[in-house]
VOGU-3710 file (C-alpha; in Angstrom, 3 decimals, decimal comma):
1> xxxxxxxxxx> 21,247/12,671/51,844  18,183/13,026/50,628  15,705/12,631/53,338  17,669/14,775/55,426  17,103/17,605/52,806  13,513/16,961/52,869  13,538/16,758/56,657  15,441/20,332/56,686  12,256/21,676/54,347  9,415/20,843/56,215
11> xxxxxxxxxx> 11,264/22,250/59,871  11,364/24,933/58,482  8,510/25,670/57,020  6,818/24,271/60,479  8,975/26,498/62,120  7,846/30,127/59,605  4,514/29,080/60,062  3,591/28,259/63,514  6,654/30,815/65,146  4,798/33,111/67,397
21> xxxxxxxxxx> 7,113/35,843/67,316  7,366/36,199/63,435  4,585/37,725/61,260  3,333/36,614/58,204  4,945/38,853/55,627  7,907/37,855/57,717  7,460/33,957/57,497  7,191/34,734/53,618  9,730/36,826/52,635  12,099/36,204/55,384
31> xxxxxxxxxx> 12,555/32,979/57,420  10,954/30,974/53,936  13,289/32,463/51,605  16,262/32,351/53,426  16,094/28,929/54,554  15,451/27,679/51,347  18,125/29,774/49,399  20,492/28,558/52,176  19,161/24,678/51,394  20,588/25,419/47,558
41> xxxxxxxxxx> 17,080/25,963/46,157  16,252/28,643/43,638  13,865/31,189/44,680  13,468/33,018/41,526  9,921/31,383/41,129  7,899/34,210/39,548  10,331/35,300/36,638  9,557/32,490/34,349  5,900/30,780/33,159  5,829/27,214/32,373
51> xxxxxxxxxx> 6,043/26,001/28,777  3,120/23,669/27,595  4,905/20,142/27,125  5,105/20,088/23,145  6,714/23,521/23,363  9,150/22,589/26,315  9,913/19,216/24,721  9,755/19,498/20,660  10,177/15,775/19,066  10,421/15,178/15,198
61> xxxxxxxxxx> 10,869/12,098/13,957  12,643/11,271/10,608  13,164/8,139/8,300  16,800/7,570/7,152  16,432/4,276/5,477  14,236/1,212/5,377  15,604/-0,108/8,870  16,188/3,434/10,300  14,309/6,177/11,991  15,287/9,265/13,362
71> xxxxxxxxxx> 14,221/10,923/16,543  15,279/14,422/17,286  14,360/15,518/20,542  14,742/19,545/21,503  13,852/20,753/25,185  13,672/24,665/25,574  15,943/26,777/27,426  16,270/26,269/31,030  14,620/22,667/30,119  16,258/19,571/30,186
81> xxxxxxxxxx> 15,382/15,450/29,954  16,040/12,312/31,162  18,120/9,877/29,395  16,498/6,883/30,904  13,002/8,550/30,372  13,223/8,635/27,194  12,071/5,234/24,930  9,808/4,026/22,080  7,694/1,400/21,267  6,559/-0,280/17,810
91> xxxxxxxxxx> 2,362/-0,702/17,624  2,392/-2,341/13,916  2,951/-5,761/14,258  6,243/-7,497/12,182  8,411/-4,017/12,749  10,427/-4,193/16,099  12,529/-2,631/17,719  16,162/-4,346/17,815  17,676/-1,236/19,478  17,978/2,702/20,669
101> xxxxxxxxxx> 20,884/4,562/20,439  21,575/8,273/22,889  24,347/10,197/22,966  26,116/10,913/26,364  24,510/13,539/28,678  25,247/15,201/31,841  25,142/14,044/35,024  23,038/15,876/37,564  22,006/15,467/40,972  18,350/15,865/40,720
111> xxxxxxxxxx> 16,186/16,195/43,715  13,774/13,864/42,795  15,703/10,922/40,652  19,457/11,481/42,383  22,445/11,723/40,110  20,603/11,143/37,142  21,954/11,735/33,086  20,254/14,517/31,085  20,325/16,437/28,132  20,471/20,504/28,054
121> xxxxxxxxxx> 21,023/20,544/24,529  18,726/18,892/21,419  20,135/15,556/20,577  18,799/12,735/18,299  17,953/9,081/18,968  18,667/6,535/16,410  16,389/3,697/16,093  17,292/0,431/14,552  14,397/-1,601/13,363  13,562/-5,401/12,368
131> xxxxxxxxxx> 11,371/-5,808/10,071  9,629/-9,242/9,073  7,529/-7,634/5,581  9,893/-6,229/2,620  7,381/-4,317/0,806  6,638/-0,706/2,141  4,550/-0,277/5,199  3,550/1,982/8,224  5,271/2,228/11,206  3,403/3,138/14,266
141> xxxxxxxxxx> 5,900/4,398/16,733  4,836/5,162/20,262  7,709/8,057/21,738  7,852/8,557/25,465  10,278/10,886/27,452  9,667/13,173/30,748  11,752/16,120/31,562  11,983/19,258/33,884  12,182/22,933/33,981  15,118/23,866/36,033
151> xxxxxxxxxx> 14,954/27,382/37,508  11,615/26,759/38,654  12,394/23,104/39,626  8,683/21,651/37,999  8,908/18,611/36,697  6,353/17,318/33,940  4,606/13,471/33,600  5,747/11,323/31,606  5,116/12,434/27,685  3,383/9,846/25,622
161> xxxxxxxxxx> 3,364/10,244/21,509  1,611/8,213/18,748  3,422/9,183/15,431  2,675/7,132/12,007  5,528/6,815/9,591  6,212/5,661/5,894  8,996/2,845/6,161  10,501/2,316/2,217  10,672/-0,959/0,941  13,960/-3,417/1,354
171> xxxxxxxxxx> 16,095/-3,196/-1,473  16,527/-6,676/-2,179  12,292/-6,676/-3,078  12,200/-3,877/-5,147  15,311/-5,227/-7,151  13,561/-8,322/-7,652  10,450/-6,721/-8,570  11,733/-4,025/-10,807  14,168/-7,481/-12,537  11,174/-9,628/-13,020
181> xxxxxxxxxx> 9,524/-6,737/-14,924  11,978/-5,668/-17,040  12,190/-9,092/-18,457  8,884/-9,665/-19,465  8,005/-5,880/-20,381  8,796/-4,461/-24,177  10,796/-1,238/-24,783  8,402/0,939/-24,711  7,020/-0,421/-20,993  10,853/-0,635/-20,003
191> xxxxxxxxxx> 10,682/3,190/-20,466  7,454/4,111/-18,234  8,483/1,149/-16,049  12,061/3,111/-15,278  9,887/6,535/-14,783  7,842/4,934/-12,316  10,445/3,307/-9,898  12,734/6,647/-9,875  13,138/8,779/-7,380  14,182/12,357/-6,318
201> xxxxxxxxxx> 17,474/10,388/-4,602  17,893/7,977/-7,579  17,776/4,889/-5,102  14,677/2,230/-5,951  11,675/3,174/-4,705  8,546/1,209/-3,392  6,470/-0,149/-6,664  4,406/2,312/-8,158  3,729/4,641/-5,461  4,300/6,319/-8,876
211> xxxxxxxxxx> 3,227/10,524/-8,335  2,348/10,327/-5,049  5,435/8,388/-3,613  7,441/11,151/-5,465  5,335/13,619/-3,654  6,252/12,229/-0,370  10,103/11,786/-1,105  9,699/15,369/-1,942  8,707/16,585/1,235  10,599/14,224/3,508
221> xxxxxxxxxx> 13,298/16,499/2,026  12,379/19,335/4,280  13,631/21,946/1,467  10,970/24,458/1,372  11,979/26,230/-1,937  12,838/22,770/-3,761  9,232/21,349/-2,596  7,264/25,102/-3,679  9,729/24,803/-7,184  8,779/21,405/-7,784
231> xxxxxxxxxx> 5,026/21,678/-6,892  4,754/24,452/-9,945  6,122/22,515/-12,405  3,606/20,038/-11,511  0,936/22,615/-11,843  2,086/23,562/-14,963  2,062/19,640/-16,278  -1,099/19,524/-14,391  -2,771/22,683/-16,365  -2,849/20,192/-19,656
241> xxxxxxxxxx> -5,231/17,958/-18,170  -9,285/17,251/-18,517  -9,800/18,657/-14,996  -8,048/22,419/-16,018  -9,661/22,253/-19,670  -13,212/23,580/-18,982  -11,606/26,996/-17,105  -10,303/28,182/-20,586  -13,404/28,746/-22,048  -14,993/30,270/-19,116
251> xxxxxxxxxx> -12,292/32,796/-18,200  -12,341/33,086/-22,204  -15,857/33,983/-22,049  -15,214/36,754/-19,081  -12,290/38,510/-20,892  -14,368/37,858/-24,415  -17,230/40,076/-23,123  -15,189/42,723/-22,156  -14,879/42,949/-25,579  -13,901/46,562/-27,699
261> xxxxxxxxxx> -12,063/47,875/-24,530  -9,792/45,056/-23,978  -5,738/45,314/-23,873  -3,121/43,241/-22,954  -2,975/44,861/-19,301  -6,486/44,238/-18,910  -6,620/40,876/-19,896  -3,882/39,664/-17,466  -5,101/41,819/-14,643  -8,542/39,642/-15,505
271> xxxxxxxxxx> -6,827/36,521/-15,459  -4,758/37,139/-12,427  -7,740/37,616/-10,630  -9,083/34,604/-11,615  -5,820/32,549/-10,922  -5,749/34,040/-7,571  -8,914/32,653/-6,980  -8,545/29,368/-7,983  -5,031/29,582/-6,138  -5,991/30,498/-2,643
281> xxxxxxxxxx> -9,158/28,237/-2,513  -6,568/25,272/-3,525  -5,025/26,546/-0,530  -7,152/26,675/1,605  -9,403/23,682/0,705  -6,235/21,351/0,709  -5,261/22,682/4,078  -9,012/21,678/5,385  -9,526/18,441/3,380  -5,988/17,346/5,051
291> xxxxxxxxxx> -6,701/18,377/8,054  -10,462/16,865/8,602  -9,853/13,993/5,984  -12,615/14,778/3,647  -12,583/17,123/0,470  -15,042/19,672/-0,164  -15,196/19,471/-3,721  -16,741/16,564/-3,324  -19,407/17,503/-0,843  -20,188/20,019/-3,798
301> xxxxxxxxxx> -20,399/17,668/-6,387  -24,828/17,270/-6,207  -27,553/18,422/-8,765  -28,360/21,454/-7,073  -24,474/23,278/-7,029  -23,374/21,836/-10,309  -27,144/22,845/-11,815  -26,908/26,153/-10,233  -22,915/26,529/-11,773  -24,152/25,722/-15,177
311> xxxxxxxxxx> -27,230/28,429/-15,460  -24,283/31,184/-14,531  -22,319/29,566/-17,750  -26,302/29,545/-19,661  -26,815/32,700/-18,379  -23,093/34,207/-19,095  -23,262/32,352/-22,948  -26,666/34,248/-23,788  -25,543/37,412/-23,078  -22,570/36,786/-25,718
321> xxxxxxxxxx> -25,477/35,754/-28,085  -26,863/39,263/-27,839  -29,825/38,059/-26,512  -29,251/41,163/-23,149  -26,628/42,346/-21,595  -25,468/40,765/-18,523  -24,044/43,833/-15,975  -23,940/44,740/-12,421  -26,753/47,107/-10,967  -25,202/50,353/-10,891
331> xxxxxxxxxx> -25,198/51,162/-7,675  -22,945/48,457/-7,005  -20,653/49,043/-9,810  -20,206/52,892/-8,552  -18,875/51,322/-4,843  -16,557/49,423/-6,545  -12,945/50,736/-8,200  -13,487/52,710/-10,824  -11,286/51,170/-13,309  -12,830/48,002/-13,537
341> xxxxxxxxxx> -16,468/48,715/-12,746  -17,770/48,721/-16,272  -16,686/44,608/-16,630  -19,561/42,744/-18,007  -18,726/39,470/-16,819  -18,449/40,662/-13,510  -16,209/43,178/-11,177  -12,457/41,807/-10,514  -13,962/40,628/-7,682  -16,589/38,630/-8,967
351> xxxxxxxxxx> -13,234/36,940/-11,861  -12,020/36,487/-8,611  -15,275/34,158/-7,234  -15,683/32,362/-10,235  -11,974/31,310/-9,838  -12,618/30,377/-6,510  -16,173/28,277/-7,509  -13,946/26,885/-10,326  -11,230/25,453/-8,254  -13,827/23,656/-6,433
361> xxxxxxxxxx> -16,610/22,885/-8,618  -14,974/22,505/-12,292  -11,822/20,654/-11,344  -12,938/17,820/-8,100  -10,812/15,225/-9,203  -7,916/14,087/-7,082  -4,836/14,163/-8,549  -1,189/12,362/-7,387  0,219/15,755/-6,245  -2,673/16,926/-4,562
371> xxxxxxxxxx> -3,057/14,080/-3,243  0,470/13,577/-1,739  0,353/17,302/-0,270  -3,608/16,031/1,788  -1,376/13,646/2,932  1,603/15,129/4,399  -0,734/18,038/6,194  -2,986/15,468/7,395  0,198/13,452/8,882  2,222/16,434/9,780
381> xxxxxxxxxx> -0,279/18,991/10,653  1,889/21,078/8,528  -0,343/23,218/6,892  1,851/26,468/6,151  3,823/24,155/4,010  1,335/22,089/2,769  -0,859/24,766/2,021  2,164/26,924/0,487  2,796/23,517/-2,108  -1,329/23,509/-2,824
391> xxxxxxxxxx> -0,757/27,579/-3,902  1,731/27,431/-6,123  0,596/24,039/-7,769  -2,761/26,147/-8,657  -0,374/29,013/-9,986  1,126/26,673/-11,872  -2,154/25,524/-13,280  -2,874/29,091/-14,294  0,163/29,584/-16,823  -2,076/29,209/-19,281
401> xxxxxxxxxx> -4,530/31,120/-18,242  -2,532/34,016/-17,534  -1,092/33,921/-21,313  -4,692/33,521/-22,319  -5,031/36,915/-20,812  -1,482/38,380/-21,795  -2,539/37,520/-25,719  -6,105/38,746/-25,356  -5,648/42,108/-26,742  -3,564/41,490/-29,282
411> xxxxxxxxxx> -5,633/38,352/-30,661  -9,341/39,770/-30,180  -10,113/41,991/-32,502  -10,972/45,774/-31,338  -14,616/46,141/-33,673  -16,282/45,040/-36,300  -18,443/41,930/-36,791  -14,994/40,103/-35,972  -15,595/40,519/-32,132  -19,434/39,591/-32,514
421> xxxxxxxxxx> -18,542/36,246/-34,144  -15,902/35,659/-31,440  -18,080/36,438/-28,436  -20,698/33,862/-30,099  -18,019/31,608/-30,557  -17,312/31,662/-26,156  -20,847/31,558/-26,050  -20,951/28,435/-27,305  -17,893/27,000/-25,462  -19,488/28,078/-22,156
431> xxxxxxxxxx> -22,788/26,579/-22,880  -20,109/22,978/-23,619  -19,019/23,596/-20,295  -22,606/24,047/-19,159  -23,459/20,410/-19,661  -20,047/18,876/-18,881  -20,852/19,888/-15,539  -24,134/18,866/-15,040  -23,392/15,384/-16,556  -22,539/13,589/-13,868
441> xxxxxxxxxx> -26,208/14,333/-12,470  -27,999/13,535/-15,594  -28,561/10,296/-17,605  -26,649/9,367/-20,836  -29,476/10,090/-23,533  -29,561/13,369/-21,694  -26,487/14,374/-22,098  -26,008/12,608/-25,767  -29,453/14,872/-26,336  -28,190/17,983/-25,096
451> xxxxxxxxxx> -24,538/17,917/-26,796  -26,122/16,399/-30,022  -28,572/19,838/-29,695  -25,582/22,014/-29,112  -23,930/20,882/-32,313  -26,732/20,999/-34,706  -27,724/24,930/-33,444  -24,184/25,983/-33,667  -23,932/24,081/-37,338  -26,959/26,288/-38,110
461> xxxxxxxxxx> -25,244/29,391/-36,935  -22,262/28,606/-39,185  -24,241/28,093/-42,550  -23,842/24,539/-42,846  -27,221/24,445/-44,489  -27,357/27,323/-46,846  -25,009/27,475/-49,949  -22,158/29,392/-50,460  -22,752/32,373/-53,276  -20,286/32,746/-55,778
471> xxxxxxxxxx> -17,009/34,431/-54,730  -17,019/33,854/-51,502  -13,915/33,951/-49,076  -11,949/31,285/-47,858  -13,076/31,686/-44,140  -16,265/31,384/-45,176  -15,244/28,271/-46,530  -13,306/26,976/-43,759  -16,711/28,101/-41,121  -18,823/25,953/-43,453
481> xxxxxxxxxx> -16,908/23,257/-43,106  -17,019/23,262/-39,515  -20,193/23,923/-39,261  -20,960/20,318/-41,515  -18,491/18,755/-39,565  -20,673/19,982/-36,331  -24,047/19,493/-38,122  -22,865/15,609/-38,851  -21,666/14,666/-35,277  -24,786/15,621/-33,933
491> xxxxxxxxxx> -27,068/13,929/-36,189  -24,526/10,860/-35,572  -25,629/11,628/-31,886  -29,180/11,678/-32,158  -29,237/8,872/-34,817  -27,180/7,021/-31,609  -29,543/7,800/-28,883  -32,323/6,654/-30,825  -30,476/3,117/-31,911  -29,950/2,734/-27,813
501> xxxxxxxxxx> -26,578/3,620/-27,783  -25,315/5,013/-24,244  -21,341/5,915/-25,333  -20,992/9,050/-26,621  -17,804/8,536/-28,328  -19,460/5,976/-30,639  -22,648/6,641/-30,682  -23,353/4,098/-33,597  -21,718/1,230/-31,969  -25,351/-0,140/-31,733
511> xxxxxxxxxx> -25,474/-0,208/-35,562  -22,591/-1,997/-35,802  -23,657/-6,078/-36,231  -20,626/-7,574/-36,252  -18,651/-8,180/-33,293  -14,582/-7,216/-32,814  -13,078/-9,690/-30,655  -10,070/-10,467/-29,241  -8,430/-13,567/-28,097  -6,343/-13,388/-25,507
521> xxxxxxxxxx> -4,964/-16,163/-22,449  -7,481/-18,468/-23,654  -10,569/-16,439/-23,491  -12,307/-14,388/-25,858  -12,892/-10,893/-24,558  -14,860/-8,505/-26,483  -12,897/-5,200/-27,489  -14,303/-2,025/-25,700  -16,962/-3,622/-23,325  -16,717/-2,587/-19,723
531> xxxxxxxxxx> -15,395/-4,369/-16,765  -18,227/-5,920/-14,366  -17,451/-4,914/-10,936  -18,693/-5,770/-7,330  -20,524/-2,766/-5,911  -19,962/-2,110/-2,541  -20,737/0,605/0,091  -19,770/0,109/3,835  -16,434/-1,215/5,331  -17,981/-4,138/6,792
541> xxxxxxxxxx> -19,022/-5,616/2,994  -15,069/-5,064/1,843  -14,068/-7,046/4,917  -16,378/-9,925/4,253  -15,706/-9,630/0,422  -11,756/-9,606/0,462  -12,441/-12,676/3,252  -14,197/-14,582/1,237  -11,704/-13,455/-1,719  -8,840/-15,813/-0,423
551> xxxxxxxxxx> -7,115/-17,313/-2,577  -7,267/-14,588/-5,408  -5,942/-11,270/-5,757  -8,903/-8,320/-4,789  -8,644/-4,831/-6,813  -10,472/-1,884/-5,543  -11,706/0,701/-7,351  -12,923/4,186/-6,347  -14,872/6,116/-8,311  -17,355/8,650/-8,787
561> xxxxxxxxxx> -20,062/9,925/-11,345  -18,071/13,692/-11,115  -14,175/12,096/-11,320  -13,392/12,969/-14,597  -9,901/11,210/-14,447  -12,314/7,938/-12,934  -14,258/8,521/-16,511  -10,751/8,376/-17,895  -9,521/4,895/-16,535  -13,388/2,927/-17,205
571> xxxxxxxxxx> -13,239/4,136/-21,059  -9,348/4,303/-22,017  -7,985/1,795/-20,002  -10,222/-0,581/-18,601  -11,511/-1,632/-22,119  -8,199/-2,683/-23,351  -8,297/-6,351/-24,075  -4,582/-6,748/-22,723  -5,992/-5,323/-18,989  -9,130/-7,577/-19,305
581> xxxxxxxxxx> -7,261/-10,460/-19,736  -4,817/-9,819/-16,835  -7,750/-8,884/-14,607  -9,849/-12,052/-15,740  -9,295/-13,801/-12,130  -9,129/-11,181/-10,166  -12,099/-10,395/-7,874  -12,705/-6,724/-8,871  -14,720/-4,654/-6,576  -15,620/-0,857/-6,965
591> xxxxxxxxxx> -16,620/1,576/-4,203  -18,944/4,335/-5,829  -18,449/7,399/-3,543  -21,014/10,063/-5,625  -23,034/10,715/-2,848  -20,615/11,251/-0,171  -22,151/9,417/2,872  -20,485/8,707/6,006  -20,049/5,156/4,806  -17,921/6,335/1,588
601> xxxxxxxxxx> -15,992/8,757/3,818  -15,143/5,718/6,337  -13,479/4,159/3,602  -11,454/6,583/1,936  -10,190/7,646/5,168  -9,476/3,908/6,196  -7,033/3,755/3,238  -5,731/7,073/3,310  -7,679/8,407/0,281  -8,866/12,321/-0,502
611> xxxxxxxxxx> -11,289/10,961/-3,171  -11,369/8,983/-6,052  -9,995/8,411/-8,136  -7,712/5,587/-6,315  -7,201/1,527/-6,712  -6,037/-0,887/-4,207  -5,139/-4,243/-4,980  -4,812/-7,301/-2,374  -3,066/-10,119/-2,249  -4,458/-13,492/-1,774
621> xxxxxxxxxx> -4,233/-13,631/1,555  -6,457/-10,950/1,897  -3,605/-7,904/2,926  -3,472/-4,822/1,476  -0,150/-4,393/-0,959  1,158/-0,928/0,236  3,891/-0,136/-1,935  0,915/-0,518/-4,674  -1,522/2,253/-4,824  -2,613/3,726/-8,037
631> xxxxxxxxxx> -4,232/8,174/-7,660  -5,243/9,396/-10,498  -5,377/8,084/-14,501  -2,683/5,534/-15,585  -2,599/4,407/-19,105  -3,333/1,426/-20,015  0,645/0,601/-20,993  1,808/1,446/-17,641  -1,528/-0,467/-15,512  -0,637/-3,396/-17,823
641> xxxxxxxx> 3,116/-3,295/-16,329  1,637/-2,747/-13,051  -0,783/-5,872/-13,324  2,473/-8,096/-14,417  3,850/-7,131/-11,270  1,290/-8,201/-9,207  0,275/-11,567/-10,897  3,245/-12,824/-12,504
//
């Protein structure tokens, strides 16, 4: 019946157009129309525009369970889809497909495809997988469907869609994994062993995805005010850590040179403004480093930003030494509000910058949660609620600061020498900060130099030289005691530097003849010395590398100069004899991404990395072991108990 339908059409349209006897507004609005409202066909063309195809058609795909996934497919109002349009397609090799399950539609007789099955209404496909790998791997899934709009009777081509999900690991692995730990791990590793392999659902989760596996369990959940609750506790766990450290003496140093006029309102209106800062850059930097791949921070991470950073903190720590006073011209201060225009660290707005400059110069580092929320916007495009996590995770990082600010005018004293002593004592904690930053661009008797200076000039400032008259208080005491305690570390430094020692928390290692050893699976290693790793900087050199690595397991390393956590793992847990030994045949290869070139961002965004710092391991066949992916500092305990999973 068909063709005679079509046949019917095109009469009369010959017959409207070519009719000498009818005019044109006729042939529109009169033979056209009624021909085709008599053939059954909608002429109610102009009431409705035509939705763009992810807006008609709205897929989301879920993962239930290891061998499950979960399409939901939504077409608009008026829309509706094909049931046997609608299929997918596995692109990772050892995952197929074993089957696709779709509820019952209605039948309609469609012009173009007959009597045909559709859906009105959103439904979801269930897709049963096969998978040939048990740990944890990625799923690309290929989703195509075509639908319609009805009133206007436009039909759209075929919808293709490339989607990359997270599949879990099989049970049955993990179980055997998690057994074969826990019998060769002691108590204590039992403990951090069970912290590692829960999860939000207490089922067994891949091994050590640790943080960031959490993170992504977390917002597979889909519950917005359980992900934005559970991202500020992290920021508050997260606020006790090297990378938040440095921003308490700065924003003490800005609420410290407020000094006589301070009060608790003040104070936290101060440190608000600085959280807020540091809050909304988090923000909005996450959102853009998951969205393009590549972090900021780390693009600011050179000798002229962090150089220029540390003469504000020079600049900001002389002022407290009396040397001038450090104020905005006053023209500018009388354009600003009134109330806080007399700040000598700066106007609100300017607390508000240096939050902002802090977030992204002080604190680079990529931690588990951060990471895990680059991932999911990068994946999801999500970035209201990935951005939303990022927020409150830097609010959480605040806390402190914010009591900091609460407690600052009822702990700094309102006159008096008192608050001349305390402003020197900032002073000196921002010029610390000072040369943390720039020491990632500097070399080691540099920075040994410059913190063995910073101790002796303070130890001078406290007296440590001249003797105490008779009577004197017990502060006095207690300062002097500090002060030799400052005076000695930093002739221990300098007597270091001279000796040729590089470490700077032992700078008379060199002076020490004898050497501690350990013994250990048959080797000796030598307590505290540094792993040797294989420098490499394109993709191409991994490839080859791990290639000609067959046969023994590969671990990756990413670091940089300006990672403090990266600084972390080389001198707390790398040196541990226990990790040496473990890592004695293993081919260990680092990636040094300092500089940021295109080459380093190639390979942190082939392996799904923000920044360092991050490890990989291999197996000895050369593939990458997913479910084991280490972001941030681990201990060396818990990398021990990691290692004994891989290699035992």
């Amino acid at each position: 019946m068909r063709w005679i339908k079509y046949s019917l059409v095109l009469l009369s349209l010959s017959l409207c157009l070519f009719s000498p006897y009818t005019s044109a507004e006729e042939n529109q609005s009169g033979g056209l129309m009624s021909i085709l409202q008599k053939l059954g066909m909608s002429t109610d063309q102009t009431d409705q525009e035509l939705l763009p195809p992810d807006e008609a058609f709205k897929l989301k795909l879920e993962v239930r369970d290891e061998h499950t996934v979960i399409a939901h497919l939504t077409p608009a109002k008026d829309y509706y889809l094909y049931r046997d349009k609608i299929a997918f397609e596995s692109k990772s090799a050892g995952i197929h497909i074993e089957q696709v399950s779709l509820p019952t539609g209605k039948m309609k007789d469609d012009l173009l495809f007959g009597n045909t099955e559709v859906y009105y209404q959103p439904l979801e496909a269930v897709i049963t997988l096969r998978r040939e790998a048990s740990a944890p791997e990625q799923l690309a899934l290929s989703a195509t469907y075509q639908g319609c709009n009805e009133p206007i009777g436009v039909c759209y081509a075929p919808i293709d869609k490339e989607n990359e999900l997270l599949l879990p690991a099989l049970k049955a692995m993990v179980d055997t994994a998690a057994d074969a730990i826990s019998g060769t791990a002691q108590a204590a590793t039992q403990d951090s062993t069970a912290e590692l392999f829960q999860t939000p659902n207490s089922t067994t989760a891949p091994l050590f995805e640790t943080e960031s596996y959490k993170i992504e369990q977390m917002f597979a959940s889909g519950n917005f005010w359980l992900i934005l609750s559970g991202f500020f506790g992290i920021g508050i766990l997260l606020s006790f850590t090297p990378c938040v450290f440095p921003m308490l003496p700065i924003l003490s140093g800005i609420i410290a040179s407020k000094g006589q006029q301070m009060s608790k309102m003040r104070g936290f209106i101060l440190a608000l403004a600085y959280v807020l800062g540091m809050a909304i850059t988090y923000a909005a930097a996450g959102a853009a480093a998951g969205l393009s791949g590549a972090m900021l921070a780390a693009a600011l991470q050179n000798a002229w930003v962090l150089g220029s950073f540390a003469l504000v903190f020079v600049l900001l720590a002389f002022s407290m030494f009396g040397f001038y006073d450090l104020q905005m011209p006053a023209f500018i201060q009388n354009k600003l509000v009134e109330e806080t225009s007399h700040l000598k660290g700066g106007q609100l707005a300017g607390v508000f910058g240096m939050g902002a400059l802090s977030a992204l110069i002080v604190s680079p580092c990529v931690a588990a949660p951060l990471a895990g929320a680059l991932l999911y916007i990068s994946q999801t495009r999500d970035v209201v609620l990935g951005g939303s996590a990022l927020f409150v995770m830097a609010l959480g990082m605040g806390v402190p600061l914010l009591l900091l600010g609460v407690s600052a005018g009822a702990l700094l004293p309102k006159a008096g020498n008192w608050m001349k002593s305390i402003q020197q004592f900032f002073g000196v904690l921002l010029l610390a900060v000072a040369i943390w930053l720039i020491s990632p661009v500097i070399t080691e008797v540099v920075h040994m130099l410059l913190w063995s200076a910073l101790l002796i000039i303070s130890a001078i400032y406290l007296h440590a030289l001249d003797p105490l008259p008779d009577r004197t208080a017990g502060i006095s005491k207690f300062l002097k005691g500090i002060g030799v305690i400052a005076l000695l570390t930093g002739v221990a430094l300098l007597i270091g530097v001279l000796s040729g020692s590089r470490d700077i928390l032992q700078p008379l290692s060199k002076l020490n003849l004898s050497a501690i050893t350990t013994q250990s699976a048959g080797a000796t290693i030598a307590s505290g010395e540094p792993l040797s790793f294989r420098k490499i900087k394109t993709t191409a050199e991994l490839d080859t590398l791990i290639e000609q690595s067959q046969g023994r397991y590969v671990m990756v390393d990413f670091y940089a100069d300006w990672c403090i956590s990266c600084k972390e793992m080389e001198r707390f847990t790398f040196t541990d004899p226990q990790v040496q030994a473990r890592l004695q045949n293993v081919e260990l290869v680092q990636i040094d991404v300092t500089a940021g070139t295109p080459e380093d961002a190639a390979l942190l965004k082939r392996f799904k990395l923000f920044g360092p710092p991050g490890i990989l391991f291999f197996d000895k066949q050369g593939n990458e072991i997913p479910d084991i992916k280490i972001i941030g500092f681990l201990d060396k305990k818990d990398f021990v108990t990691v290692l004994d999973a891989i290699l035992l």
